[in-house]
C-alpha positions in Angstrom: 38.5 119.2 112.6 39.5 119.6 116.4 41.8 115.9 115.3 43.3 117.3 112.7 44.5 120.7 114.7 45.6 118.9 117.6 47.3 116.5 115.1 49.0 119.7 113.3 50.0 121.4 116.6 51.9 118.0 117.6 53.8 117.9 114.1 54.9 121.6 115.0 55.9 120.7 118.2 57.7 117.3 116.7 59.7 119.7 114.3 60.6 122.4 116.9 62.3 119.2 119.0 64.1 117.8 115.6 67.9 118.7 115.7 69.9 118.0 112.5 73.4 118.4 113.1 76.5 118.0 110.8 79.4 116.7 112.6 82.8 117.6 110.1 85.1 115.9 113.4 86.4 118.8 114.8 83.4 121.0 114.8 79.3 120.5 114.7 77.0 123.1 113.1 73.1 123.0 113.3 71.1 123.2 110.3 67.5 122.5 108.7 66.6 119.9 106.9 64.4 121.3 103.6 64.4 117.7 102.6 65.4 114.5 102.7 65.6 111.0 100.4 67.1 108.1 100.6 70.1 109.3 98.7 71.1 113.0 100.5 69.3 115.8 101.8 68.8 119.5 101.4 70.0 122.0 104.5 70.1 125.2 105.4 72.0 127.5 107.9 74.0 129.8 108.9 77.0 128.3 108.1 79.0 127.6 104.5 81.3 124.5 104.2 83.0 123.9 101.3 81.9 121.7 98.1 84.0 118.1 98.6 83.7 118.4 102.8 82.5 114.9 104.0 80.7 114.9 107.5 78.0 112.8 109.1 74.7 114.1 109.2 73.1 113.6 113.1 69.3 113.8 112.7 67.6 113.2 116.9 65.1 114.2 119.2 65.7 115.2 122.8 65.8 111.6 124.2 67.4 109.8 121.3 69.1 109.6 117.8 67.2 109.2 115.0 69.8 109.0 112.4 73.7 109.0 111.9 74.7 108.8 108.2 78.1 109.1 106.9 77.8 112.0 104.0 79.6 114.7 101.6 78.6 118.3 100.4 77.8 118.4 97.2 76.6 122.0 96.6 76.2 125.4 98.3 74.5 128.3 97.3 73.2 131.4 99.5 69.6 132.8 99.1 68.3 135.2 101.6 71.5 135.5 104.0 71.6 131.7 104.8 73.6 129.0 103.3 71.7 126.2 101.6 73.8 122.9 101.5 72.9 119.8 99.3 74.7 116.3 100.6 75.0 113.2 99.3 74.8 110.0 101.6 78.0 108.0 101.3 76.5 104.9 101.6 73.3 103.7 103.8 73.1 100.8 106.5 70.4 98.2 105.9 70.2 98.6 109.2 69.3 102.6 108.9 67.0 102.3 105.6 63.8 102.1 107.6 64.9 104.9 110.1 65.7 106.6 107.0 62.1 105.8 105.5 60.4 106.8 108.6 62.2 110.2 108.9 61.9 110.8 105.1 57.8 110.8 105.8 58.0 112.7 109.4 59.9 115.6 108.0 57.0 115.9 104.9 54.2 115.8 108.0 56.3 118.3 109.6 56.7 120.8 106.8 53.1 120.2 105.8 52.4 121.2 109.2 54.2 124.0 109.8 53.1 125.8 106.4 49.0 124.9 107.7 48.0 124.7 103.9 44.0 124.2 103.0 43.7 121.3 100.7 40.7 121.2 98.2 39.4 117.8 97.1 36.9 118.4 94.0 35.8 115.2 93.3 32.2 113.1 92.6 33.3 109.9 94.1 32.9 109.5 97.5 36.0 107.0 97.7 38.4 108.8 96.0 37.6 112.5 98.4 37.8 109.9 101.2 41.4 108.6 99.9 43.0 111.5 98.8 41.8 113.4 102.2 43.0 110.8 104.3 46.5 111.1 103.1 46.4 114.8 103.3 45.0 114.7 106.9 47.9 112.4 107.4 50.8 114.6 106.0 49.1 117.5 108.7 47.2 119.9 105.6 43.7 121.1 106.3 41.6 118.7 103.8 38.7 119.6 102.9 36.4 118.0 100.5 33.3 118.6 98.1 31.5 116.7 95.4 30.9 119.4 93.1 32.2 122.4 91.1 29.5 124.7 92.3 30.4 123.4 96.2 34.2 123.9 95.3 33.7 127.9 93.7 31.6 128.4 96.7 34.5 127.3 99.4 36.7 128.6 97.5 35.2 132.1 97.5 35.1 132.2 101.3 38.8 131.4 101.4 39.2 134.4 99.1 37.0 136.6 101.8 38.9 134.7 104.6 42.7 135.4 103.5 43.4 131.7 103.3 43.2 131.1 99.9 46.7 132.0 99.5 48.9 128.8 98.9 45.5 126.6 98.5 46.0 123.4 97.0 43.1 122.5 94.6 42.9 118.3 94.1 40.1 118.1 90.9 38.9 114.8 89.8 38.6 114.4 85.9 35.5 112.8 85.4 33.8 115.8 87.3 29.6 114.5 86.3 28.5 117.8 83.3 31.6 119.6 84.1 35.2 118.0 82.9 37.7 118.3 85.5 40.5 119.7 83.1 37.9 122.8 82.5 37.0 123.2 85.7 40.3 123.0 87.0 42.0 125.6 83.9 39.0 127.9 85.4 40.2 128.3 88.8 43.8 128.1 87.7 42.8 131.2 85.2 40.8 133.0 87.9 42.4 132.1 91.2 46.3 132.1 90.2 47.8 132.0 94.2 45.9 128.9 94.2 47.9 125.6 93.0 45.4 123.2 91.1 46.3 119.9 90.7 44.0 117.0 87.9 43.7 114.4 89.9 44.0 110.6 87.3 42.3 107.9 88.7 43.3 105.1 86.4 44.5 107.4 83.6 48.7 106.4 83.1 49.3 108.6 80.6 48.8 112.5 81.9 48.7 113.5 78.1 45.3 111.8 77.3 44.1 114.2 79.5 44.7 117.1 77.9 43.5 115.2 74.5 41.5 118.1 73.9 42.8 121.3 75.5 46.8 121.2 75.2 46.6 124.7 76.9 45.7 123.1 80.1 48.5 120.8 80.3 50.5 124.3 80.9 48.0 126.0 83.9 47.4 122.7 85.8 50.1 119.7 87.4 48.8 116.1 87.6 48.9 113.3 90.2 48.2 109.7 89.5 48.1 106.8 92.0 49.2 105.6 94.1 48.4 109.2 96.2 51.6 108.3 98.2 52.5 111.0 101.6 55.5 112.3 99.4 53.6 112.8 96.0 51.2 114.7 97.7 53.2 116.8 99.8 55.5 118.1 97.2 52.0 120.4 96.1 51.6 121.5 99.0 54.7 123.0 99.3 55.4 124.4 96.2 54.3 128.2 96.3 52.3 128.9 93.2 53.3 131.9 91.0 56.5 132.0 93.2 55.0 133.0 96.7 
């Protein structure tokens, strides 16, 4: 546990440092990066620019740059008194497409980080808890796993009593021993609705044989399938269930 707070606190500190900066030539406005791919980004600041503007995007640390791309606006809206700008990457180096990889995966630790999200892992094999809570600790969420659905109610109820149950991520295995994961996991999506729960498929490829025999499910819970990759995983633990 003491790893993986020490291993949060540097991410915070990491994304503190991070400056991302677009450059339109004559002027340079700082923003922050909501996200990032390997074809444009998502930013938000202070500052509207105009649909069509091209600009390079300037993503670096205090001792170096991490990133230069070359890059146009592509939309703008305004939520909450700041301007949210999506860009589109005119082009990337082969030379930058593994800075670009690297950065892609240290902005999702960072945001993972910052938000300090308890992760659930509900599952009876002892190599699958071990996988998926690896790649959570990794992405800097607060893993934690149990082999059971009686363990699982039982954390789960002192996260209620604890005020961090709010934004919980719930990763339930579907072959779940006398209880089936898809009931167990439309249970806590019924009863726990500011938790997110999330059917995890082992070596299920299509998500609708899941739900084979309770299409209501297929509406309370998302699914993951492998590979349980930093960026598939990440994008639960920052959506806000019900919209918080």
């Amino acid at each position: 546990m003491t790893a993986g707070n020490d291993r949060r606190r540097s991410l915070r500190s990491e994304a503190r440092d991070l400056s991302v900066m677009l450059d339109y030539g004559f002027e340079s406005e700082a923003y922050r990066c909501e996200n990032i791919s390997a074809t444009g980004a998502a930013l938000s600041g202070p500052l509207g620019v105009g649909v069509g503007r091209r600009a390079r995007l300037c993503v670096s640390v205090p001792d170096r740059v991490l990133l230069s791309l070359r890059a146009r606006v592509v939309a703008l809206r305004r939520i909450d008194g700041r301007d949210h700008v999506a860009i589109e990457f005119e082009g990337v180096p082969p030379s930058d497409k593994l800075a670009l990889t690297r950065l892609c995966v240290h902005l999702l630790r960072c945001r993972v980080a910052e938000e300090s999200r308890l992760a659930l892992v509900v599952d009876r094999s002892p190599w699958v808890r071990a996988g998926l809570c690896g790649v959570l600790g990794f992405i800097g969420a607060r893993p934690v796993a149990v082999a059971s659905a009686l363990e699982a109610i039982t954390r789960l109820d002192e996260a209620l009593h604890s005020d961090e149950l709010r934004g919980t991520t719930v990763f339930v295995g579907r072959p779940m021993g006398s209880v089936n994961g898809v009931e167990l996991g439309t249970f806590l999506a019924d009863e726990l609705p500011v938790a997110q729960c999330v059917l995890v498929l082992d070596e299920v490829a299509d998500p609708s044989d899941a739900f084979a025999r309770d299409p209501r499910a297929a509406q309370r819970l998302a699914t993951v399938g492998k590979p349980w990759t930093p960026s598939r995983l990440a994008r639960f633990l920052l959506t806000r269930p019900g919209g918080l």
